[in-house]
N, C-alpha and C positions, 0 to 999 in steps of 0.2 A: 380463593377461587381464581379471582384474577391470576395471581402467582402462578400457580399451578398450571393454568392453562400456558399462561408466555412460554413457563419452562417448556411442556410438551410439546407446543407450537417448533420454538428454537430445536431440541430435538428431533422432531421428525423433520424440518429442514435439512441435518443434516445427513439421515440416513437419505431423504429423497437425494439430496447432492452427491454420497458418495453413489447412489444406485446410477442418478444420471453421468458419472465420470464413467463407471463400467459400460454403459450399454453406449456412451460415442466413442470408446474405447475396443468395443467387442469384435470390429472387422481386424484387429489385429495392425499390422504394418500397414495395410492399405487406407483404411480409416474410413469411418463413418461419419457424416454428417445428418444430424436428425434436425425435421423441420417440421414446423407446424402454422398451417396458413388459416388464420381469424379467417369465416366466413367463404374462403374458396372465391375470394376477387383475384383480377388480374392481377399478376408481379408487379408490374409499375407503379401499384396503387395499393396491395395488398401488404395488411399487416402479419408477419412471419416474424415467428419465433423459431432462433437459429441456435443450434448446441454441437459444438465440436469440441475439440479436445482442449482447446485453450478457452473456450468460454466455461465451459464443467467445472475445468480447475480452478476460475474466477467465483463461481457459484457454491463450491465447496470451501476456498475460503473465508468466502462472505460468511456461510453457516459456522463455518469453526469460532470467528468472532462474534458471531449473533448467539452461539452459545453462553460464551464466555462472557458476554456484555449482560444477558439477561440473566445468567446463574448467579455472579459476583455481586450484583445490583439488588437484589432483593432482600440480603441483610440490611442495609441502611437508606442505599443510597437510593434507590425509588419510592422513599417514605419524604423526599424534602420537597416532593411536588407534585402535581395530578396527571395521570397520564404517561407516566414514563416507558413503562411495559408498551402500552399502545404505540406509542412513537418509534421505539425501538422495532416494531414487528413493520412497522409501513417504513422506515429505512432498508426493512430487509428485504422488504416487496421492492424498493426503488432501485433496490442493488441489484436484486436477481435479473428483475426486469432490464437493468438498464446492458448487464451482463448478454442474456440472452435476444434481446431485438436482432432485428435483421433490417429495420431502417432507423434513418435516420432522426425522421420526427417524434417515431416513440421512443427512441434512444434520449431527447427533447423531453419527451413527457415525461419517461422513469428516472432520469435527473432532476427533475424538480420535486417531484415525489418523495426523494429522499432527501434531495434539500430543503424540503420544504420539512421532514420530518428531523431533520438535524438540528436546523434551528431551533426547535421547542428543546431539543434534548440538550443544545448547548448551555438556552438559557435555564434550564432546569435549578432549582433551586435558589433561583434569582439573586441576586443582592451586586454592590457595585461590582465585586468581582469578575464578576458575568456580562454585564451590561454593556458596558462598554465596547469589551470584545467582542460581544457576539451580535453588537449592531454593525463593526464595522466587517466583517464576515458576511451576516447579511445582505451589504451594500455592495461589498464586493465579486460577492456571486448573482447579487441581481446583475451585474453591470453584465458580467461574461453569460449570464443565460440571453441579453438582449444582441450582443454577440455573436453565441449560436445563433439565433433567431435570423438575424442576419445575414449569417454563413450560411444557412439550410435555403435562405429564400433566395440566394442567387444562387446554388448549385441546381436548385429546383426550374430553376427561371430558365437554367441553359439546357437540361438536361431531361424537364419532364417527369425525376422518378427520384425518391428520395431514399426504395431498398440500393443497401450497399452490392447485393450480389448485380443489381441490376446495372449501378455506376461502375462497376466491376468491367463489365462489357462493354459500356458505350464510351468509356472515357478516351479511349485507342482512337473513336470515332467520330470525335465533336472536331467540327471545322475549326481551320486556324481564327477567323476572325471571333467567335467568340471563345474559345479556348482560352484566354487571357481571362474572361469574366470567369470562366469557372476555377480558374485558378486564383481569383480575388478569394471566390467567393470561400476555396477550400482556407486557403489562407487565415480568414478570418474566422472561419471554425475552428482552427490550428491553435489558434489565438485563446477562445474563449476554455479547447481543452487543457492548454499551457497553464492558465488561471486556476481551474480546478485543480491539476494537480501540484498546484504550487512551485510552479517550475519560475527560474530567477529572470527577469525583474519583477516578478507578478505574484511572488508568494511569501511574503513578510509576513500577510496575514495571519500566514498556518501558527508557528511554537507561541503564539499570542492566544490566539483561542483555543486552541487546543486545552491550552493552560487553563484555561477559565474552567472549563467541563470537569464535570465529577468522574472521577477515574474509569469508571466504568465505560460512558461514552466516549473520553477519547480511546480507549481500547477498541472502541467501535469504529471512530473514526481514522483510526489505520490505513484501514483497507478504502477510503476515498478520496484520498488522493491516487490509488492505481487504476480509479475509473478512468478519470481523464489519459491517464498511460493507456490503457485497456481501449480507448475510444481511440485515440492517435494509433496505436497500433495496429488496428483495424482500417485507419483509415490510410496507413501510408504502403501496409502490406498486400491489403485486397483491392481498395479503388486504385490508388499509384501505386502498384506494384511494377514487376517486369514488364506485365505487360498492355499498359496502358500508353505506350506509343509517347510523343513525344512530352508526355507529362511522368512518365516514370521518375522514380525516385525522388518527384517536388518536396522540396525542403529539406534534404536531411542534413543540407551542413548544417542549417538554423536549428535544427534538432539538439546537431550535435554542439554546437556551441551554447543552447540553452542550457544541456546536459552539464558539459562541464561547467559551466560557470554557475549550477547551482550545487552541482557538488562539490566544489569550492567555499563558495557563502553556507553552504549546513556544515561542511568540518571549523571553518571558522565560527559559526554560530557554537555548536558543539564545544569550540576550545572559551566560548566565551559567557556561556551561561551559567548562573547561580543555582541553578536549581534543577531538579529533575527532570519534570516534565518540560522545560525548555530546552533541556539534553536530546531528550524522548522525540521533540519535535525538531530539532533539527537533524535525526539521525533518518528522520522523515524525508524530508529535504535530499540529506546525502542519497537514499536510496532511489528517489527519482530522478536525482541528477545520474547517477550511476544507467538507469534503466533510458533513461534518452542520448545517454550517451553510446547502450549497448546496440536499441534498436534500430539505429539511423545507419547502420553496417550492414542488416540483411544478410547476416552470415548465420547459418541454421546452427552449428556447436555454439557460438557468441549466445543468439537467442536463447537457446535450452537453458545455457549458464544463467541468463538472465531471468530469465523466467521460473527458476529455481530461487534464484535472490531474493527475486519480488516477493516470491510464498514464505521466506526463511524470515527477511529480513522483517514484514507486516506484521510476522507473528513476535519478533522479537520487539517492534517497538511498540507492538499492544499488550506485551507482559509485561514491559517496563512501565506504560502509563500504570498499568497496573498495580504492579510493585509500589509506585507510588503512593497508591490512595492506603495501602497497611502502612507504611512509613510513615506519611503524615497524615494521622489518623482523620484527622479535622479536615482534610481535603486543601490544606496550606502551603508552603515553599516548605521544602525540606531543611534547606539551611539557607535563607535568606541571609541572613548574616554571619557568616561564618567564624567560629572563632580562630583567632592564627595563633598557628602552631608555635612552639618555642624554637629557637634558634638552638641549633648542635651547637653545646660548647666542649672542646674536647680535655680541659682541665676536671673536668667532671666526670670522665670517662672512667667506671670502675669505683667507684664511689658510691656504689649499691651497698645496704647492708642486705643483712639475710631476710630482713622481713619484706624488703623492696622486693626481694622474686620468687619471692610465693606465688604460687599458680593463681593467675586470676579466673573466678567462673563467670564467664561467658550464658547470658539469660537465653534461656529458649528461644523465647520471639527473636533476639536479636541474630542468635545460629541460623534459623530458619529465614531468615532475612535476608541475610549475608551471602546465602549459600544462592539464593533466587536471585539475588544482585549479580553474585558472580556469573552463573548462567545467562544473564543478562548481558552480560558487561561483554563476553567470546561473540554471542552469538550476533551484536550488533556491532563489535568491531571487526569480526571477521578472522578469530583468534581458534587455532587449531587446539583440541577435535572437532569442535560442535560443528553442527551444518553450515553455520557462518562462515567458516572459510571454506569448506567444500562450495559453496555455492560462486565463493569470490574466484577459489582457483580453476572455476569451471571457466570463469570468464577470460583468465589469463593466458590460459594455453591456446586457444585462438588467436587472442589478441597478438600475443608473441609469435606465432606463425603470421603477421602483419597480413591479414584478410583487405581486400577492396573497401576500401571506406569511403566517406565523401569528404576526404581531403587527405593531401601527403601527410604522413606523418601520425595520423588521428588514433592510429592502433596504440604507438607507443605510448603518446600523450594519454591516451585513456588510461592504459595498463598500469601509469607512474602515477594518475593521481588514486587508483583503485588501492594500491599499495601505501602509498601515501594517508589516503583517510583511514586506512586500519589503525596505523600508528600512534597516528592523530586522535580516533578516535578512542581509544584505549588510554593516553592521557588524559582526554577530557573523563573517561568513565572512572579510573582509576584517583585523580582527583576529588571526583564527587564520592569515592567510597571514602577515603582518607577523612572528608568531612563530613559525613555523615557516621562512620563507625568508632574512630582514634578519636578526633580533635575535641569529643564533648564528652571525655568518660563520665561525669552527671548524667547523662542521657537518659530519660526514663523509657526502657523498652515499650515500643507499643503494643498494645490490643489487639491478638491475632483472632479475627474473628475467621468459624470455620468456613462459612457459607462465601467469602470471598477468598477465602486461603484454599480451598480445595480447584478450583476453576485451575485457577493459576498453576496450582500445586501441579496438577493435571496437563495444564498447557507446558509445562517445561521439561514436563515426564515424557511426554506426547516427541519432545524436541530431542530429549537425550535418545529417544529410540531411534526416530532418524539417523542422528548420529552412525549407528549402525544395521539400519535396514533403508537404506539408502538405495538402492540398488532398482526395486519394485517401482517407487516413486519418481524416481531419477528418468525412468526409462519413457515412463511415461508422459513426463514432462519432453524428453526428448522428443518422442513423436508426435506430441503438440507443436512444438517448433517446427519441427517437417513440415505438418499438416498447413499452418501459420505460413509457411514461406513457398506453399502450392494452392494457390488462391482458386485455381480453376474446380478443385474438388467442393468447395464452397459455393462458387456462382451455379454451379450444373444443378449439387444439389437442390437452391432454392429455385432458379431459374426453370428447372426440369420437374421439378416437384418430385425426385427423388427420397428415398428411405426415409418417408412422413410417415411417424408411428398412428 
């Protein structure tokens, strides 16, 4: 009964999700912002719920993972604790939520919600595995929630109003002498979203616990580090955006220097990991370093590209945690210990008799593995056809026309290391196939169970279509980015109490 209900739950999430991307989608090129104001209090004080075309697209792919977490999870892996389904549904409330706010303190509240429901799911199934990791997870996200806290009680202190549409307007108009506070005070919210999304020096924590979680949640756990993305980007495009007078553009060289140098430490984490899901999380890493590096530009083709990565890329490393949990059945390292290969000796060259190259057959599970590994392996490196590199080279063709950045030089340097980590990263994946498929022919194929092979099966099916309908999605995602980088259609709407279904 439970079962059943999660499942339905997760699915009608995500027909509500793609119906909400169509209807803030429906005015066409101009674009609709849909709002809905708790109780009919004043703006400055009123909680508003805000849905444009960049939050929809956040909300629909929270559902695509909340699908896939809750369908995959119910052959084993919600049987190793109490509660798991429950947990899973109050992460997808904290997501939605935190997705669609339109201020700042319930943006405060729907992150704790889901951190608060992430924790049970980390530690799920307990034992030291877990424990360890996922105390110091917890420690580290209490620290950046108090943080926030923080940062919300001095933006509050200068400014009076904690909706974003409403800091939208006044920020052009806060006098010089406290202008400086409110600029701590953003600062330090800056801070606590840099933590969340694991952005470098602040997120070592992530390929550690991630690891710990039963494959299932961290497939879930993907898409929460793009909250913290998703909170910065709203806060540097609508409150400092253009135009907010002598605070426009605060921080993005720090953006972008956060950016690069974490996608720096994940391709190096990536070239240095044992094991899967340490791959899986630091390819985590590369994608937010990539996404702080795109959006600290403010170039609307850059953004698109990027915001297209962000949707390719979550789903690519929530199929791989996935991938994962069939691989090592037991929910263990893949190949912890790897065994090494033989040395080529070339006096041996030819030295085959006939029985040596007989066709070897190749087991079921292990084809069907293989084949998901490799769709894995393009779409997180960024390896042509899959949407992996359509998404990367979306980012390149801007860069290469060297758009306004916030420093000389920032375009190339991005574009070299975006190039750079594909390669990078395709070593690191290609390694891990070599030792997980060749270096242990004993290997006993594992137990492909249906109820988590179909999700998956689904999710990569879902990605080779893309591949080639590209076009529908693509476009759309474009006019998000428009929409994203004309903040005034946002403020009118909440500020004016416009198109409130």
């Amino acid at each position: 009964m439970e079962a059943g209900l999660a499942l339905a739950a997760s699915f009608a999430t995500l027909i509500v999700a793609l119906l909400l991307a169509g209807a803030a989608d429906q005015a066409g090129g101009q674009g609709l912002v849909l709002t809905y104001r708790l109780g009919d209090w004043p703006t400055n004080v009123a909680i508003v719920l805000v849905a444009d075309r960049l939050s929809a697209l956040m909300v629909l792919l929270a559902a695509i993972l909340g699908l896939l977490n809750t369908a995959s999870s119910l052959s084993r892996w919600a049987r190793l604790g109490p509660y798991y389904t429950a947990l899973s549904q109050f992460l997808m409330m904290g997501l939605n939520g935190a997705f669609l706010t339109g201020d700042l303190f319930n943006l405060f509240v729907f992150f704790e919600i889901l951190l608060a429901a992430s924790y049970g799911l980390l530690l799920h199934g307990s034992g030291d595995r877990r424990v360890a990791p996922g105390l110091h997870y917890i420690v580290i996200n209490l620290a950046a929630s108090l943080l926030f806290l923080v940062g919300v009680s001095l933006i509050f202190g200068v400014t009076g109003t904690l909706n974003m549409a409403a800091l939208a307007e006044m920020v052009g108009q806060v006098p010089p002498p406290t202008r400086s506070l409110l600029h701590v005070g953003a600062s330090i919210l800056a801070v606590a979203f840099l933590v969340k999304a694991a952005a470098w020096p602040l997120g070592f924590w992530l390929p550690r616990a991630y690891d710990a979680a039963v494959p299932p949640a961290s497939a879930m756990f993907a898409i929460m580090t793009k909250v913290g993305i998703y909170a910065l980007l709203r806060l540097s495009l609508l409150v400092f955006g253009g135009e907010a007078g002598e605070s426009a553009g605060l921080g993005r060289e720090w953006l972008f220097f956060a950016g690069v140098a974490t996608l720096a430490v994940g391709v190096v984490g990536m070239l240095a990991a044992r094991d899967m899901r340490r791959i899986a999380g630091y390819s985590l890493l590369v994608s937010v370093g990539t996404l702080l590096g795109a959006i600290s530009f403010g170039d609307t083709a850059l953004l698109a590209g990027a915001l297209f990565y962000m949707f390719v890329s979550t789903l690519g490393a929530a199929a791989f945690y996935q991938l994962s949990g069939l691989i090592g059945p037991e929910g263990g390292d893949a190949f912890e210990d790897p065994p090494t290969l033989e040395a080529y000796d070339p006096e041996d060259d030819g030295l085959l008799t006939e029985d040596d190259e007989r066709a070897v057959a190749i087991p079921a599970p292990i084809g069907i593995l293989s084949a998901g590994f490799l769709i894995c392996t393009l779409i997180i490196a960024g390896i042509p056809p899959l949407p992996g590199f359509m998404a990367k080279f979306a980012m390149l063709g801007p860069l290469l026309q060297e758009p306004e950045g916030p420093m000389s030089g920032a375009a190339a340097l991005l574009a070299a290391l975006l190039v750079g980590s594909s390669l990078l990263a395709l070593i690191a994946m290609a390694r891990a196939g070599i030792q997980i498929w060749w270096a242990d022919p004993g290997r006993i194929p594992p137990t492909i169970r249906l109820g988590e092979a179909a999700p998956l099966g689904a999710l990569l099916f879902g990605l080779l279509v893309l591949t080639f309908a590209i076009e529908g999605p693509y476009t759309f995602i474009q006019r998000a980015a428009m929409q994203a980088l004309a903040p005034s259609q946002y403020s009118s709407a909440v500020v004016e109490g416009e198109a409130g279904p």
